[in-house]
N, C-alpha and C positions, 0 to 999 in steps of 0.2 A: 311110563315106568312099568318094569315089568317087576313091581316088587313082590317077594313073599307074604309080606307081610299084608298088602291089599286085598290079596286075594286067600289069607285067612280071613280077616276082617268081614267080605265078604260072604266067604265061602261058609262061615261059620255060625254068621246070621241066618244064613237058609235051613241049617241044620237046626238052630234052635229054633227057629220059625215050626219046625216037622214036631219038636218036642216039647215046649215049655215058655212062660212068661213067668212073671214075677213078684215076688210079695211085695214090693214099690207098687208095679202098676194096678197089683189088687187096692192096694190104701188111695192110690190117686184115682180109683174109681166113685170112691165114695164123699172124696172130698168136697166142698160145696164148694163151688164158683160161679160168679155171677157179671162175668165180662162177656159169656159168647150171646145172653140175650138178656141182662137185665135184669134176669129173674133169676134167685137164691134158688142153686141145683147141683146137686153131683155129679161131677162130671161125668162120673157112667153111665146117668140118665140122658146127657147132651146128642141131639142129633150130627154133635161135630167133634173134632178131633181135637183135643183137649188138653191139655199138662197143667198142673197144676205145683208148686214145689213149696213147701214151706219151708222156715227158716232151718228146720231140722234137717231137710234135704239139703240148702244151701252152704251148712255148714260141712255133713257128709261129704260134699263133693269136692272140698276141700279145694276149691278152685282160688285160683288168685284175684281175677276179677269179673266183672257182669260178661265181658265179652267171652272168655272162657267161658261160662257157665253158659250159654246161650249160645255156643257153639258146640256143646254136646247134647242137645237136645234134637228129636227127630224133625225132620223138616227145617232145620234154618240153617244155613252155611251163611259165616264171620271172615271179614279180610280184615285187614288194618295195614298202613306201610311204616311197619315198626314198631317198636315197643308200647310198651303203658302209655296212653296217653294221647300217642297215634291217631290218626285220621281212620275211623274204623265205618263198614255198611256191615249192615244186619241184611241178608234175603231170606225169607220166607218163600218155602217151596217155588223158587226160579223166580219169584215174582221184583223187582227195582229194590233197591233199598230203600224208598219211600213210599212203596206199595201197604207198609206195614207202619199201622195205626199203635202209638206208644199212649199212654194213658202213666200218669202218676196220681196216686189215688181217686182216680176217676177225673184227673183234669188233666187235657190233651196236650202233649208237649211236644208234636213235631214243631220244629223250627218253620215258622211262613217263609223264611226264606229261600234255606236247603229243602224243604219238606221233608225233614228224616230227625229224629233225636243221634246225641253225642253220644252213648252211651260209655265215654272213654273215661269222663271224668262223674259218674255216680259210682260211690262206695258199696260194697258186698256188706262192708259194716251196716248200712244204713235202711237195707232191706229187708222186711220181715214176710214179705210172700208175693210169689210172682204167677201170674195166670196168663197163659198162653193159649192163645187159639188159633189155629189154621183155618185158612179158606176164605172167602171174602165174608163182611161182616158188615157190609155199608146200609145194610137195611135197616142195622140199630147203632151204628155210631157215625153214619156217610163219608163226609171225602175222606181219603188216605186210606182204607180200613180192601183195600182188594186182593191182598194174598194172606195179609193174619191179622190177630187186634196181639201185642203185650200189654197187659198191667200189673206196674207195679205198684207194690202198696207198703209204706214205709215202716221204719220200724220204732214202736211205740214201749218201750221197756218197763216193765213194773218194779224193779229193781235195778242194783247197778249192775251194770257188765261193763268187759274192758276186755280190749286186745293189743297183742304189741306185734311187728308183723318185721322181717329181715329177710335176704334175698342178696343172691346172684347180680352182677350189676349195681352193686351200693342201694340194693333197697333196702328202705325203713319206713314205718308206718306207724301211727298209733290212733284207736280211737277209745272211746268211752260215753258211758250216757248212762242216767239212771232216771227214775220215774217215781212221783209220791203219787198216791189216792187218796181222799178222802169223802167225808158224806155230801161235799158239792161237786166233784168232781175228781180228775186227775189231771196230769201235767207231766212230759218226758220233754229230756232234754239228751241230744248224743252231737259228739262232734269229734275231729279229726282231724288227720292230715297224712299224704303218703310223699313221699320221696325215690326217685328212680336216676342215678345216673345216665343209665340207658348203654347204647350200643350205638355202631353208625347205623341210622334208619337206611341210607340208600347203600345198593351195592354198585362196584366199579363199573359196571352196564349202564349207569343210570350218568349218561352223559351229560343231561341236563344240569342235574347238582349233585352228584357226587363229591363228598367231602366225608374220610375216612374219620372227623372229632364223633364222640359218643353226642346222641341225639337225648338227653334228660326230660322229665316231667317232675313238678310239682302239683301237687293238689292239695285245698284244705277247703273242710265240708262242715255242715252243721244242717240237721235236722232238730221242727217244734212240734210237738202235739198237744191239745188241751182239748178237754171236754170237760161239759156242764150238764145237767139236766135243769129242763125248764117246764115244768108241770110234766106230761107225759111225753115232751120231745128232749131229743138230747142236740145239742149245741156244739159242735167239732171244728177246731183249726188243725191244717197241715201243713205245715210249710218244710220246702226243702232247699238248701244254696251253694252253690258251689261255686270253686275259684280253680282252676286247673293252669297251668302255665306250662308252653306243651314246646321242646326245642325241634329245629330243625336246620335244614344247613344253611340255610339264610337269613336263618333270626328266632324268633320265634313268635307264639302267638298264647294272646291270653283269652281264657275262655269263661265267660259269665254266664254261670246259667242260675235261675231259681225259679219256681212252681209254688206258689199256698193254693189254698181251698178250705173256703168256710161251709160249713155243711149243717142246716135242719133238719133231722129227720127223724123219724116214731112213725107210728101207727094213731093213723085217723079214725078209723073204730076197726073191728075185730077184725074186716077181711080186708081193710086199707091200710097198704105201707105206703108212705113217700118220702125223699129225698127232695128237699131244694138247696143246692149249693151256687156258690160264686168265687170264680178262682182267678188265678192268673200265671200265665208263665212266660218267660223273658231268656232269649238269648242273645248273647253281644260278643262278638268275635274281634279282637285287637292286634294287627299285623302291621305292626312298626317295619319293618321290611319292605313292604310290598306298599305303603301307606294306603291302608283298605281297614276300611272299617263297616262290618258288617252287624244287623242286628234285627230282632223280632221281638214283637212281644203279642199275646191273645191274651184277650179278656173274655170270659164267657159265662154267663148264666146258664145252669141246667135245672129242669123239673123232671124226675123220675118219681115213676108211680106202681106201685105192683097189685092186683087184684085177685085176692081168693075167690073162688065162683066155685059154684057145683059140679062145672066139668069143666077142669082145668083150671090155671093162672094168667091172668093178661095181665102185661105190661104196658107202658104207653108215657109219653112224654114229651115235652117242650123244650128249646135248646137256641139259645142268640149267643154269637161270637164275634168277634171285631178282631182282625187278624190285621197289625200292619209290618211292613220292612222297610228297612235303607242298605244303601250299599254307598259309604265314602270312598272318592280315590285320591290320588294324587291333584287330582284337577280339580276336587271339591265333591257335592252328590252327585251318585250315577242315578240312583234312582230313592226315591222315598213314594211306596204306594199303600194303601188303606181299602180294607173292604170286610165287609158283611155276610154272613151264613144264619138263616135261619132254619129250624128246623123243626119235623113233627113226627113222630113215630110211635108205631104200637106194633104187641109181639102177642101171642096167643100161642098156649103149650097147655094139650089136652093127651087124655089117655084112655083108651077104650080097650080093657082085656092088655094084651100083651102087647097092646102094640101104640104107641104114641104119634104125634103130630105135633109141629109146628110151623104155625105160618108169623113172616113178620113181614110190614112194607115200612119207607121211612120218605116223606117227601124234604128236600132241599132248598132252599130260596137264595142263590148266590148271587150276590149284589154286580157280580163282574160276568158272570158265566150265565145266571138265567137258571130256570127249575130244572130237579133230578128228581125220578122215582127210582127207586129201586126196592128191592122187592128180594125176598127168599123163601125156601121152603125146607124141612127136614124133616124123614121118618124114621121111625125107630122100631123092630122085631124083636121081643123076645124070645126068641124060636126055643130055646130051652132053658131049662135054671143055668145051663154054663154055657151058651153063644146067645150072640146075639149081633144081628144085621142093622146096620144103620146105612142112607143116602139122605141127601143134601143137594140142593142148586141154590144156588147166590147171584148175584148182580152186585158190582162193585160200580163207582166212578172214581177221579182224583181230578181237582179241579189244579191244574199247575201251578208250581211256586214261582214266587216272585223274582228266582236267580234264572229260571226257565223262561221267564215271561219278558226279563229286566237286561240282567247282568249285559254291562257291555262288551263284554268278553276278557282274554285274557290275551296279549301282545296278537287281537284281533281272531283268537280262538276261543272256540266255548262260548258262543254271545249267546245271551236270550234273543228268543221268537214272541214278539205280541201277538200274533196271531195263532199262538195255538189253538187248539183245541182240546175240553178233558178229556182223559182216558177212559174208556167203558168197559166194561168184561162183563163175562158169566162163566161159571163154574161151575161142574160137575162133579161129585164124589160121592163113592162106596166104600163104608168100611165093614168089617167082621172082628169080632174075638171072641174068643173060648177060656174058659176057665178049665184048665186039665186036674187042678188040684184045688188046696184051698189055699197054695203059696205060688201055682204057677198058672201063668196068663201068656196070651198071646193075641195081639192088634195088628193090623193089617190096614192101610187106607189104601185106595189109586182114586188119582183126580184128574182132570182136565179141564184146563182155563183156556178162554181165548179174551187178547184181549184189542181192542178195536183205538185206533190213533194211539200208541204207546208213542211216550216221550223219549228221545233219547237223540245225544248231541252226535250226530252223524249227516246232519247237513255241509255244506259246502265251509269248508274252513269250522266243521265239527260244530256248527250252530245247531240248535236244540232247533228237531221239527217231529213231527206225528208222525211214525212208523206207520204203513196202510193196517197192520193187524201183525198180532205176535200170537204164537202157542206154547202153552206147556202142557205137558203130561208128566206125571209121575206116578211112585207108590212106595211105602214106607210100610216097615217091617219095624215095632218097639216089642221088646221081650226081655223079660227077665225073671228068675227065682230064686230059690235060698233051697240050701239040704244041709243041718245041722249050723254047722260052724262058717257056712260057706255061701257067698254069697254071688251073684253074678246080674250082670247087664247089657246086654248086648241093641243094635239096630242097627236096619240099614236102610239108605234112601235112593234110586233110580228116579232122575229128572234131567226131562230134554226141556228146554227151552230156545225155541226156533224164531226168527225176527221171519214169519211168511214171504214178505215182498222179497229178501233174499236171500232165504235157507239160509244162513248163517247163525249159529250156538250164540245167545244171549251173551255178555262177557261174566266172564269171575263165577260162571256155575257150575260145579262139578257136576259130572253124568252120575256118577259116582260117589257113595258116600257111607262109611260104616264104622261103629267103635264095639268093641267091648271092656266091657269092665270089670274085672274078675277081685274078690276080696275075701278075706279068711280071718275075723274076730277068735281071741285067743280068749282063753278066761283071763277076769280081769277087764278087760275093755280094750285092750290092745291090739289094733288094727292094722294090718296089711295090706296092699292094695294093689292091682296091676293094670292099665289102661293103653288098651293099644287102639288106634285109630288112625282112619286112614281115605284120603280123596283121593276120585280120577284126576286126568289131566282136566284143562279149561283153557277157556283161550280167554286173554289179555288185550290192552292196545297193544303192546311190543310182538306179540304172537302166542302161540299157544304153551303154556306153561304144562310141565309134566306133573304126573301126579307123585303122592308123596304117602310115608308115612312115619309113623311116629309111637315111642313107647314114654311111657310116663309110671313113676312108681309113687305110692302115697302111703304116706302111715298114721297114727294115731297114738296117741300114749295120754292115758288118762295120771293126773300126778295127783298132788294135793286136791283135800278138799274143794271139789269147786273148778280145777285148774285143768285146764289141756293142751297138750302142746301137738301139733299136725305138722307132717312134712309133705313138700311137695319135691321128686326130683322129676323136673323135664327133658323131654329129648336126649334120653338115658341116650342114645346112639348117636348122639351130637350129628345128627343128620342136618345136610344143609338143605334146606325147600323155602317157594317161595308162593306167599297168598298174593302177593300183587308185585309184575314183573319192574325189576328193578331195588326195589324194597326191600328187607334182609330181614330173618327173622331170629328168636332166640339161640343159641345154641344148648348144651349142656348147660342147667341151671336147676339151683336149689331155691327152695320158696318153706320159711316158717312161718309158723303163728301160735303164737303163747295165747289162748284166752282164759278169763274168767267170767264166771258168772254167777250171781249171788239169786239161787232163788229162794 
């Protein structure tokens, strides 16, 4: 596509790259997170590449759902085929969509089967802050974790809040939740449900099943938190569940998923924290259609430990998992298999002068696959009060899921391989940023993975085998600022991803990738908003799909006490494009949301 509009998008990240960053990415500098090693840190103190969003950003962003919202973040490009509810993959900078380690409050929820989470059916209602890391991360959380770790961390209300949500395509929503404390503890309760007619997911290309009926989604959620203290430790349940009921032209399918975690954790004396939790999460997929039934569930013990010392904090910790899956067919099981991960890791982050270190290794004991070390390192420059240089190298593995290892395919395509073997990588990355003012920033990363037997279904009649080695390369531009009333955000990303053995572009990755986000608060509280963004081409199974873009307006109206109403309109240009060839996307669409909240 030779759009105008990409090559603003683009063109206009470079410019602001030359001039300015952001009062966002100044407050996400200092915010504390503790997914890239374990250890409570700012993420501008991190030798890695970082995001951090809280519910306050979440809400700002006025996005519709988790896949939106984590589609305008730097570094990760979203597909889905079709509306809400949709079949959706997450990539983190080129890397699979199950290269990227999902975490719900610190308990792991890829699916053992797919190896990847659903993110279609968790609620934006039900999120209270999300931390993102790029780069591999398997030195302190192992398999899956080879191009980013997300965790989310649910949301715990101390009051009531509520929202009521209507939409383009017969949507409706509602959720609610409120929260008591008192001198033994506290206790939140939130719950919901959304509604979507939809649209046709497939377009008339899609020879397979094309059928022009609107493709709908249901969903209804419920989130628990309770906390106790217990002499000097405190006592914590989270649990999350969801039901999603997802159409499509041959039936549909329903979707079980839910996550708790019980958690001990205080301080053991003045320079020991630890964390001992026990969790679980379960998915279960139900396709009356197809008669398949698929399912996982882990159970996992972790020990997390964090150490104050005189130079520097060490972390370090213990970790058993039991991960099993089935896959029902027509014929009865395809396959039902069970297996084991132990694990042990320790991280160390010191600082001498200006200038920091961190080393972390984490060893593996996979009851199917045999031992993994893997290993990282990051430094960090304070070269001035306002720049500062950071690099990083990692080591990733991903021991293959059971649909990879199992599945008997599909009318004799897509079968699993037993004989795989995990994937390996190492990763390289530098980044910089500058403080120009005390509202404007600018970040810069470039990386380089390679990654050794990548999985992927390109064997004879599309059977899953080990690629000899794959590369990426990339580099990512985040920038944003504010001048009085005004507010702006812009990035852009350049990532090749090449399968080695045959020079062929990885599928579904734009080269290509840029948004801005321009907004103008009136007095009063009264918001404006304007969002344009925009991918290259990519190629598909069907071929290469061109690139596309898109504008989006949003607004803000603060009313009664307490009360605010947001609008979203998409695809103000009812542009037709496509994330996954065949598959149709919105057109022209409005998106409300009425909230309250009583603090």
């Amino acid at each position: 596509m030779t759009s105008p509009i990409r090559f603003t998008v683009l063109s206009s990240t470079l410019l602001f790259t030359l001039q300015a960053t952001a009062d966002d990415a100044a407050r996400n500098l200092v915010r504390v997170q503790v997914t890239g090693n374990r250890i409570a840190q700012a993420a501008g103190d991190a030798g890695h590449s970082i995001t951090v969003l809280e519910r306050a950003d979440i809400e700002a962003s006025r996005s519709i759902d988790v896949i939106d919202l984590l589609g305008k973040q730097t570094g990760i490009d979203v597909v889905r085929t079709g509306g809400s509810g949709s079949q959706n993959s997450i990539f983190i900078r080129g890397g699979n969509s199950n290269h990227a380690l999902i975490l719900i409050d610190g308990m792991r929820v890829n699916s053992a089967t797919q190896g990847l989470f659903d993110f279609a059916h968790l609620p934006l209602a039900l999120i209270e802050r999300i931390e993102i890391v790029r780069g591999p991360r398997a030195s302190v959380w192992g398999s899956d974790a080879l191009s980013g770790v997300i965790q989310i961390f649910t949301r715990a209300p101390d009051s009531a809040h509520a929202e009521m949500r209507l939409g383009s395509y017969r949507r409706a929503g509602l959720d609610a939740g409120t929260g008591i404390s008192g001198k033994h503890g506290r206790v939140a309760l939130s719950a919901g449900f959304d509604s979507f007619d939809g649209f046709s997911a497939t377009t008339p290309d899609n020879v397979w099943s094309y059928d022009p009926d609107n493709d709908g989604y249901r969903n209804e959620h419920a989130a628990l938190q309770a906390e106790t203290r217990i002499g000097s430790q405190s006592l914590a349940f989270t649990g999350i569940a969801t039901r999603g009921d997802v159409e499509f032209d041959q039936g549909r399918t329903q979707a079980d998923n839910h996550s708790w975690n019980l958690a001990l954790s205080g301080a053991v004396n003045t320079t020991w924290q630890h964390r001992l939790s026990l969790g679980e999460s379960y998915e279960k997929l139900d396709t009356p259609a197809y008669v398949s039934v698929y399912g996982s569930r882990r159970k996992s013990l972790d020990w997390s430990n964090t150490l104050t010392l005189d130079k520097g904090t060490m972390a370090f910790g213990v970790n058993a998992s039991k991960e099993s899956g089935y896959s029902n067919g027509w014929s009865g099981p395809e396959f039902k298999e069970t297996r084991d991960n132990h694990g042990v890791f320790g991280v160390w982050n010191g600082s001498f002068g200006r200038q920091s270190l961190e080393l972390a290794s984490r060893w593996d004991d996979n009851s199917q696959f045999g031992n993994r070390l893997t290993s990282s390192a990051a430094w960090v420059l304070q070269a001035s009060p306002d720049s500062r240089w950071r690099a990083s190298w990692g080591q990733g593995f991903r021991a293959p899921n059971f649909n990879e290892l199992y599945y008997p395919g599909f009318f004799g395509s897509f079968g699993g391989n037993p004989n795989l073997d995990p994937e390996r990588s190492q990763s390289l990355e530098i980044g910089y940023s500058h403080a120009f003012a005390e509202t404007f920033r600018a970040d810069f990363s470039a990386y380089r993975s390679r990654i050794d037997d990548l999985i992927a279904f390109e064997g004879v009649n599309n059977q899953a085998i080990n690629i000899q080695q794959a590369r990426i390369s990339g580099a990512e531009a985040e920038l944003s600022g504010t001048a009085g009333a005004w507010q702006w955000r812009t990035q852009g990303t350049w990532t090749q991803a090449v399968n080695e053995t045959t020079g062929n572009a990885l599928l579904r990755r734009p080269k290509t990738k840029g948004l801005i986000d321009v907004r103008y608060r009136f007095n009063g509280g009264t918001e404006l908003g304007l969002e344009v963004s925009g991918a290259g081409k990519r190629p598909d199974f069907g071929g290469v799909l061109p690139g596309y873009g898109r504008i989006d307006m949003i607004a803000s109206w603060p009313m009664a006490d307490r009360w605010r109403l947001e609008g979203r309109l998409e695809n103000l240009t009812d542009r037709d494009y496509r994330l996954v060839d065949g598959y149709a996307t919105p057109g022209r669409s409005l998106f409300l949301r009425l909230s309250y909240l009583h603090e």
